[in-house]
N, C-alpha and C positions, 0 to 999 in steps of 0.2 A: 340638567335633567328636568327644569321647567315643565316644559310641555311634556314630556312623559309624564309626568309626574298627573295631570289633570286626567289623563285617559286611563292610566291605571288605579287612581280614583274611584273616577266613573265605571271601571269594568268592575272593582270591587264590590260596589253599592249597588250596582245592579244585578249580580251574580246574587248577593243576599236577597236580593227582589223577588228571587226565581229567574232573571232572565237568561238566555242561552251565553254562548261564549264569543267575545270579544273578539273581532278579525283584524290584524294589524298590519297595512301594508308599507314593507319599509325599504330603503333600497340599500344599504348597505352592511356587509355583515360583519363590521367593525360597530356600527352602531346598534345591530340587534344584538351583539352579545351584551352590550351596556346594559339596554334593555331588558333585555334576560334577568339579568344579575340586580338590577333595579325591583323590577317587579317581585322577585323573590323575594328579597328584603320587606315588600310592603307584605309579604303573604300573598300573593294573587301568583296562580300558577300558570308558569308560562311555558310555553315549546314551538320549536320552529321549525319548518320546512324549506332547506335551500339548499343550494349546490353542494356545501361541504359538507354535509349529514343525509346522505342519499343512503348509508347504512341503518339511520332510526328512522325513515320515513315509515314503514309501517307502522312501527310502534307508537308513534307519534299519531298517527291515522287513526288506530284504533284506538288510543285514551281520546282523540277527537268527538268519535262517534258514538262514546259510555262516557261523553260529562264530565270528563276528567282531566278538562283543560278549560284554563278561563280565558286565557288570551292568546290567539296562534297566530306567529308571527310569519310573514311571507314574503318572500321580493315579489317584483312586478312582474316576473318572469314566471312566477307558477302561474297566473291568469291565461299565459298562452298553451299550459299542456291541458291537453283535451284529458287527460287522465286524472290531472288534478280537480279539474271541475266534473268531472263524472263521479269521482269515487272521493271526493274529499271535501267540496263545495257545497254542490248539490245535495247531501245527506246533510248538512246544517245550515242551508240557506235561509229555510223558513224559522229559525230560531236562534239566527245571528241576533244577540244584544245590540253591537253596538259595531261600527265600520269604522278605523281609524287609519286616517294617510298620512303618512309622517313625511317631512319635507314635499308637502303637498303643490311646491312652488313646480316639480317635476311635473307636476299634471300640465301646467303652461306649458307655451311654445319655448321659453328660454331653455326647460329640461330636456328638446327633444333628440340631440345629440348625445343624452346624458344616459337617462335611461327611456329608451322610445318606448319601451313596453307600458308606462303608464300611461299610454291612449287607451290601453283595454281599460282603466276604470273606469272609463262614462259606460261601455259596455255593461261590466261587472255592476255597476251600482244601478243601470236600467234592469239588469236582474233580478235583485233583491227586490224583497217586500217593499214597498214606497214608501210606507210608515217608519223607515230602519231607520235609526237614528245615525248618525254621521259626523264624526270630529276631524276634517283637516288642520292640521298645525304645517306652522313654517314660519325662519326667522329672519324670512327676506321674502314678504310680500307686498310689492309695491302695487299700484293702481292697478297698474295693466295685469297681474298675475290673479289682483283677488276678481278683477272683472272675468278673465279667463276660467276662474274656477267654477263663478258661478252660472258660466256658461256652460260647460260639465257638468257640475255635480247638482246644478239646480240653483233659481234663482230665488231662492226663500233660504239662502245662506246668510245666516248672522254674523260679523266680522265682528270680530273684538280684536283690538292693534293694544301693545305693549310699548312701553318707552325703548327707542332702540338709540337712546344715548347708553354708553359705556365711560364715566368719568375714570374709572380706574386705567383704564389703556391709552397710552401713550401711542401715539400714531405718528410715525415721520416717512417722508418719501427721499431715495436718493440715487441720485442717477448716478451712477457708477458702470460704464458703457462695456468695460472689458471683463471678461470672465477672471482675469489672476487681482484683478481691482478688489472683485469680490468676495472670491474666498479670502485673500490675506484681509478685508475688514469683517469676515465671519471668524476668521482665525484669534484676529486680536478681542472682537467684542462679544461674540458669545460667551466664554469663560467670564464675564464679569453679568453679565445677564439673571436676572431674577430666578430663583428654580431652574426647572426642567422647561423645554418648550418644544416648537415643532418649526423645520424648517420646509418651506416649500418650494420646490420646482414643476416646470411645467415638463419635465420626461423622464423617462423612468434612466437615461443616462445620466441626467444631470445630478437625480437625489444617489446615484452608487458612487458618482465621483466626487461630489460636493463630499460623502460621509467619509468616500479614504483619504481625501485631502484634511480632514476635520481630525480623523482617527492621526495619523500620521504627526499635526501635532498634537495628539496626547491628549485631546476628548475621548469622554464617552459618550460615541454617538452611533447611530445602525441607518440604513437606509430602508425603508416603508416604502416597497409597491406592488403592482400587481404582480411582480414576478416572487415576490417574497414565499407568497405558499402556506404554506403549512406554519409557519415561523411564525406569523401574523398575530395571535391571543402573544403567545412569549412576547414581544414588542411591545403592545398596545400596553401589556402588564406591568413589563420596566418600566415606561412612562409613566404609568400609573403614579408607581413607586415610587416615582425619582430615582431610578437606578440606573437610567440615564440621562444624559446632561439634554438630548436634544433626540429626534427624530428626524431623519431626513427624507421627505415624504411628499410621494405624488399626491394627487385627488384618491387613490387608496382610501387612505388614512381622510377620511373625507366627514361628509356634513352627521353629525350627533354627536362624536366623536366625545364622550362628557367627560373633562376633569376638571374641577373649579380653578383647582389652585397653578394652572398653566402661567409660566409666568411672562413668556414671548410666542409669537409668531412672527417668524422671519421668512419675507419672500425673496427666494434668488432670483426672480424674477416675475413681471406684471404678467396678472391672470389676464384672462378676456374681456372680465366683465365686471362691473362693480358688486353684482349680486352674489359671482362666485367669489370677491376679493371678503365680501362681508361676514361671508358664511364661514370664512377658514379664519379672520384676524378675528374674528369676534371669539373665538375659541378660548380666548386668552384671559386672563385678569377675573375670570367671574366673581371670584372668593378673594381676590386681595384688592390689596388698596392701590396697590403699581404694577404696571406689565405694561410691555413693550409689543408694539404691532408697526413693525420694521418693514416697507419694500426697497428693497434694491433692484433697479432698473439696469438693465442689458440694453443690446442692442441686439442682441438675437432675438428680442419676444415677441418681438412683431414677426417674424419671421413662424413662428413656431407659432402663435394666433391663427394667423392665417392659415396655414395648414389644419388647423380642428376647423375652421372656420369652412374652408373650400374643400374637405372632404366630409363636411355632417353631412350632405345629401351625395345619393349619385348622379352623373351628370344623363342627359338627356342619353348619349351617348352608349354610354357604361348600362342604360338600362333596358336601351334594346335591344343589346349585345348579349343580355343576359335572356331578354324575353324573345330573341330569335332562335338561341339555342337550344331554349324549351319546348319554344313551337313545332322544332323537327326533331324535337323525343317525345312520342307516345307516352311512355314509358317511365319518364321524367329522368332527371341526371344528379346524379349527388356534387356536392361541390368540387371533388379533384376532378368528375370527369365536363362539369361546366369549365374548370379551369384548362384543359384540354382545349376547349373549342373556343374562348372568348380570350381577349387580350386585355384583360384587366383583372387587378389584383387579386392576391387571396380575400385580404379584408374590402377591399372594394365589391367584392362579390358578394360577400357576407352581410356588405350595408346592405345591398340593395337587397337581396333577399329577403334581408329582415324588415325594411323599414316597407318595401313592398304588403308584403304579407300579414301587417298592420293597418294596412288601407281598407277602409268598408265600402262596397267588399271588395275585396282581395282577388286583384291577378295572378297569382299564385301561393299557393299552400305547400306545408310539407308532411310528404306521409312514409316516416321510416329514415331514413338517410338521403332519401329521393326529393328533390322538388316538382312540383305539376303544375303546369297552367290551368287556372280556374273559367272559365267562361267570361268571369270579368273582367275587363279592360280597364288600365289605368290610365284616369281624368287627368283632364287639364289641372283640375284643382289641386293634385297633389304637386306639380308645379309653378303652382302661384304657391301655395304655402310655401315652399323649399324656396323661390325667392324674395318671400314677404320675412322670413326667417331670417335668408341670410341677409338682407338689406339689415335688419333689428340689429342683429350683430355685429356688424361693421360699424352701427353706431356706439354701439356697446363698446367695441374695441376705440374708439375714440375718446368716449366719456373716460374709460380706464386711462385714457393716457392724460389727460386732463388732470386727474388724480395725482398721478405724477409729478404735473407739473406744479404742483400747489407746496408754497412755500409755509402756508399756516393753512389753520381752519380744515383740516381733514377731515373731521368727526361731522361738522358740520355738512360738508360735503356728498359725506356716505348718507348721511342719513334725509338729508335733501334728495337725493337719488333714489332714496328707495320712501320715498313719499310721508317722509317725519315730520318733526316740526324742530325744526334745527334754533329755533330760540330755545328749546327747552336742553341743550346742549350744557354741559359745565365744563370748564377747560382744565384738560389735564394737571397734575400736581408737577409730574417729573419730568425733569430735565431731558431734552434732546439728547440725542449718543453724536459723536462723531460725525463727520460726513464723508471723510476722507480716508483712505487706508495707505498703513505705513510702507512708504516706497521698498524698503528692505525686504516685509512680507510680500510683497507683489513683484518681486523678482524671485523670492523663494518661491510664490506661486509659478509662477510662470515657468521655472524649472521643473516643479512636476509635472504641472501639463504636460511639459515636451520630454518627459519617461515615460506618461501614462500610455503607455503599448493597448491595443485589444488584442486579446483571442480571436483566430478564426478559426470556430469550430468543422470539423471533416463532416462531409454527408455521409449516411451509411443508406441512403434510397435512390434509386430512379424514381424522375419524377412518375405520376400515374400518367399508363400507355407506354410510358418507354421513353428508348431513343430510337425509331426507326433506322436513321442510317448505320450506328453500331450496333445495332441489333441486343441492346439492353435495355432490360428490366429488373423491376424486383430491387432487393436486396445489392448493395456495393459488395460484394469481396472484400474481408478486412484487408488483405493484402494487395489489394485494388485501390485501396482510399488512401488520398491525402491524411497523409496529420497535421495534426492541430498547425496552425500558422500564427502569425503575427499580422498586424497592422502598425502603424508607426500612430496615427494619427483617426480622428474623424475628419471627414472633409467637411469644410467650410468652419473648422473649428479653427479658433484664436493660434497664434505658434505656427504649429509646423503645417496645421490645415492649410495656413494661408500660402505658408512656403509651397505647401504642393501646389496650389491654383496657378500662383504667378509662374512656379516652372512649367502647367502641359499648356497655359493658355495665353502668358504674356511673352516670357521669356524660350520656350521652345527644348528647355532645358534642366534637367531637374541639378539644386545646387548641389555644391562641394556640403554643404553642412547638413544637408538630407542626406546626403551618403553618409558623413561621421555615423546622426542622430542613429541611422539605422543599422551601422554598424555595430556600436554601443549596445543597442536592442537587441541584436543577434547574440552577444557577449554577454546578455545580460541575463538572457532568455534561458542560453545553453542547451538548444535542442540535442537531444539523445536517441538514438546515437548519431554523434557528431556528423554534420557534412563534409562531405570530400570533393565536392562541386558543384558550381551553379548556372544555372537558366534561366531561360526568362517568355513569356508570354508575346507571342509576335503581332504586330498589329499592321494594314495595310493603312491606313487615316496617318499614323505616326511612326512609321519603320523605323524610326533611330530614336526614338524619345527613352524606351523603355532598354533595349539593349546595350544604350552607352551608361543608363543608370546603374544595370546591373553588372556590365562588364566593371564598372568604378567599383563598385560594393565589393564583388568578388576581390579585385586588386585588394581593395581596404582588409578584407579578411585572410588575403593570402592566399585563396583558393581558385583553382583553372573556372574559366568559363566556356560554356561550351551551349554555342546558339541551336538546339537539337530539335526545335518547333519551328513548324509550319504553317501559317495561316494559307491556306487550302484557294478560300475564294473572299468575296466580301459579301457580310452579313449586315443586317442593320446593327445601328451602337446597339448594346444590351440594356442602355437606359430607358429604349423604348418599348420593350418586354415589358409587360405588365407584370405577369406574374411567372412560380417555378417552371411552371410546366412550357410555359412560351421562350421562357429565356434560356431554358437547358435546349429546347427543338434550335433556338438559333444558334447554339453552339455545336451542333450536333452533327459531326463531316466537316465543320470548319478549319479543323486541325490534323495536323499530321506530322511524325515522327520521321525527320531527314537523314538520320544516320541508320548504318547497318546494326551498328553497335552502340552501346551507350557506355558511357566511363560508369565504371561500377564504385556501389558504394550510395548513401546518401545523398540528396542534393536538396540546395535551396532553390524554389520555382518562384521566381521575382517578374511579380503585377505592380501597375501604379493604382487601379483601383481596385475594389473588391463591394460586390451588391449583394448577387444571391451567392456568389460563391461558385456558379455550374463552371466557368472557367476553368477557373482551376482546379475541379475537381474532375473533369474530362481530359484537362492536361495530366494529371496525376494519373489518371488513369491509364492514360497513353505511354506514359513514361514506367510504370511501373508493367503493364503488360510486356514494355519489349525488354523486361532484364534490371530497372534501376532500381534502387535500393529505398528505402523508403524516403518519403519525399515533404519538405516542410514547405508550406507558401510563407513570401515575404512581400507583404504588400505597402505602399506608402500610405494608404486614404482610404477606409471602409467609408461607403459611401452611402449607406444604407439611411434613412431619415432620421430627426434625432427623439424622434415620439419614442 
């Protein structure tokens, strides 16, 4: 709580000054609650405006505007609504104290993936009075970021740098390539680990599986991400507490995050960048004399890098797909029915839109649910920065693996990176951990991976527009939908991922032991009410690949098979579907029902992959229209990405 600590300060001594109220722009609301709870402590009154308290935003508004707040905190995100700066900004602009940007490294180009809406503060602060005073903090500004700032925020910027050695934290790197490698040496060595700590993954599946594989032996530990919700303060609190052993936690759980006494950070995997690797292990150790700042290297994180990497911009493509579609609506179009007319994703749409409409000035604006083209045309220069960016990155992502590869001198390293003076370095007290994990754990691991089933949750929507050839919309009919299904595996994951690959693309054949696994899984699962036969999804590319898997399954379970789908005609693969609405249209008349009658009763609908799910959820639909009884999918490989 360092840097908080100087600005809440400052907002205090200047509030007794007479001056107006402090404006704090932060970006995550894991760290303004800290802040919150901080500044009360010191007396300085604080309150905040953001997405999870859209219920006190008045109230909050109106102690704004009666002097009755000293410091209002905001993400970057209220700078973009025209509501905020009419009715919220603008009635205290001229009597902002003091303007403070917390992790101000966001204002750089490396933030701009992160949170892009902090381009609007060069705007925001050309607003304010000139004379407004201005505190940026951040605990990873190397050359290039504080040159960038005071390209922004002005070049009569005073830099004051802090020692960014950490003698208390113990830092080792270890490559450990396979996923069961690494939970069985999280299994063995977290439980001997200092306090509480925070374990990091690069996707929001890895920190749920990392935590039940952790729960399973008999930690307490929870999994921290953007899907968590509402749970998010409860979490942050046990941490707090120590009332949990660990947190298993995206970029969520991210930069201010303040407990002194953390006593690890463990990464299941290398971040992108050095400057994000710094922000999360430095978390560690503040307040004691030992903690541990732990990576464990994969061989997937290059894999999942490059993915943040080649989807922070849109491609040249994807953004005139977007800016064609507008061009022939007057009108403009909301994002389902852009997704109707363009072949590219949901959140592909979503980048461009946003990262467009952040461009000065802006080829399109949004007014309502609708997007509109603006009179302005989008420069060349926003495609040199998006590849002057992603060039930075890639270098970025190399330096990270350098990191890696360093067998001492890691302290050294980080802080050489982010522009320190790494003689003033002191070498850690504590002993290295392990490097290796126990064979015995990494076949216990590796046995849960290969039970760890997903859920395939039922659609209950057409996509927006329909399906013209069935003539549906709207609403599924609960007695129209699929239920819940199963997955055996993620594709391209370790175990039986890999089994499905070599059976559709080397071998031609899916194995005797994919049939067992997913038999087990159907046994294990015990869908209700029971099935009484099975099918399976027909394919023209692989006519036999899919029907001898499920014919085998069925035999394995005792139950008739009965081949009762029809693929119609040939559609493109469904991997080239961008998004729902394109890849439900290409299922859409591809299928058909070749019996007069169906065997009554339940049935398993057996796919080898599963993306958006429109398959089998048009299959199910077909099968339950002519008579069948309710209908489970059994899929080998959701194949959906592992973000």
């Amino acid at each position: 709580m360092g840097k908080s600590l100087v600005y809440f300060i400052a907002t205090k001594l200047l509030r007794e000054q007479g001056a107006g109220p402090a404006l704090l722009i932060s970006p995550l609301l894991a760290l303004m609650r800290n802040q919150i709870a901080a500044a009360e402590r010191m007396g300085v009154r604080a309150a905040t405006i953001n997405s999870d308290n859209r219920e006190e935003w008045a109230q909050v508004e109106t102690a704004v505007r009666d002097n009755a707040v000293d410091i209002l905190l905001i993400s970057p995100e209220r700078l973009a609504s025209e509501r905020f700066r009419a009715e919220v900004l603008a009635t205290v602009a001229a009597r902002v104290g003091l303007l403070v940007i917390d992790e101000a490294h966001c204002i750089s180009d490396w933030g701009h993936d992160f949170r892009p809406h902090y381009r609007l503060i060069e705007r925001t602060v050309r607003a304010l009075p000139p004379n407004l005073r201005l505190v940026a903090t951040t605990a990873t500004a190397n050359h290039r970021v504080t040159d960038d700032l005071a390209e922004v925020l002005g070049p009569k910027l005073m830099v004051s740098r802090g020692d960014l050695d950490r003698p208390s934290l113990r830092l080792q790197t270890i490559r450990l390539p396979s996923e069961p490698e690494r939970l069985a040496w999280l299994a063995e060595q977290v439980p001997g680990l200092p306090g509480s700590g925070i374990i990091y993954t690069l996707t929001v599946q890895d920190a749920e599986r990392v935590a039940e594989w952790l729960q399973s032996r008999g930690l307490n530990v929870a999994s921290y991400t953007g899907d968590t919700g509402e749970r998010r303060p409860e979490l942050e609190n046990a941490l707090l507490g120590n009332r949990v052993k660990a947190l298993v936690a995206t970029t969520a759980l991210g930069m201010g995050f303040d407990k002194p006494d953390l006593g690890f950070v463990v990464h299941y995997q290398a971040p992108g960048s050095v400057i994000a690797y710094y922000q999360q292990v430095g978390r560690a150790g503040r307040a004691l004399d030992v903690a541990y700042g732990v990576l464990l290297s994969g061989v997937e994180e290059t894999d999942i890098t490059d993915y943040f990497i080649t989807t922070a911009f849109p491609t040249r493509q994807e953004a005139e797909q977007v800016l064609s579609a507008l061009r022939a609506a007057a009108e403009g179009l909301s994002i389902p029915e852009l997704l109707a007319r363009v072949n590219v994703s949901r959140d592909r749409v979503a980048k461009t839109l946003e990262l467009l409409s952040l461009e000065s000035p802006a080829p399109l604006v949004q007014q309502g649910s609708k997007w509109l083209l603006t009179p302005a045309r989008l420069g060349e220069g926003f495609w040199k920065r998006a590849d002057r960016l992603t060039t930075m990155r890639r270098q970025e992502q190399e330096q990270m693996q350098n990191y890696v590869d360093l067998g001492s001198g890691h302290m050294e390293f980080l802080v050489r990176a982010l522009d320190g003076d790494p003689s003033r370095v002191w070498p850690a007290t504590a002993p290295p951990l392990p490097a290796t994990a126990d064979p015995d754990l990494v076949r216990q691991a590796t046995e849960f991976l290969d039970r760890s089933s997903l859920v395939i949750p039922p659609r209950a929507l057409w996509p927006a527009g329909g399906l013209p050839h069935l003539g549906l919309r709207g609403r599924i009919e609960p007695d129209r939908q699929a239920r819940p299904g199963r997955a055996l595996c993620r594709w391209g994951d370790s175990g039986w991922g890999e089994s499905v690959r070599r059976g559709k693309y080397v071998q031609s054949r899916y194995s005797d032991e994919l049939v067992t696994a997913c038999t087990e899984m159907v046994r294990t699962w015990d869908p209700g009410p029971t099935p009484t036969w099975v099918t399976c999804i027909p394919s023209r590319r692989h006519p036999g690949l899919v029907p001898d898997f499920a014919r085998r399954l069925a035999d394995s379970l005792g139950l008739p098979f009965h081949g009762v789908l029809d693929k119609t005609d040939e559609r493109p693969p469904q991997k080239d579907m961008a998004n729902n609405s394109q890849q439900a249209r290409n299922v859409d008349g591809s299928l058909a029902v070749n019996a007069r009658t169906l065997p009554r009763g339940p049935a398993l609908l057996v796919d080898d992959m599963v993306d958006s799910g429109w398959t089998l959820t048009i299959a199910a639909w077909l099968l339950r229209s002519r008579g069948a009884g309710d209908v489970f999918p059994v899929v080998l490989a959701n194949t959906g990405h592992r973000r």
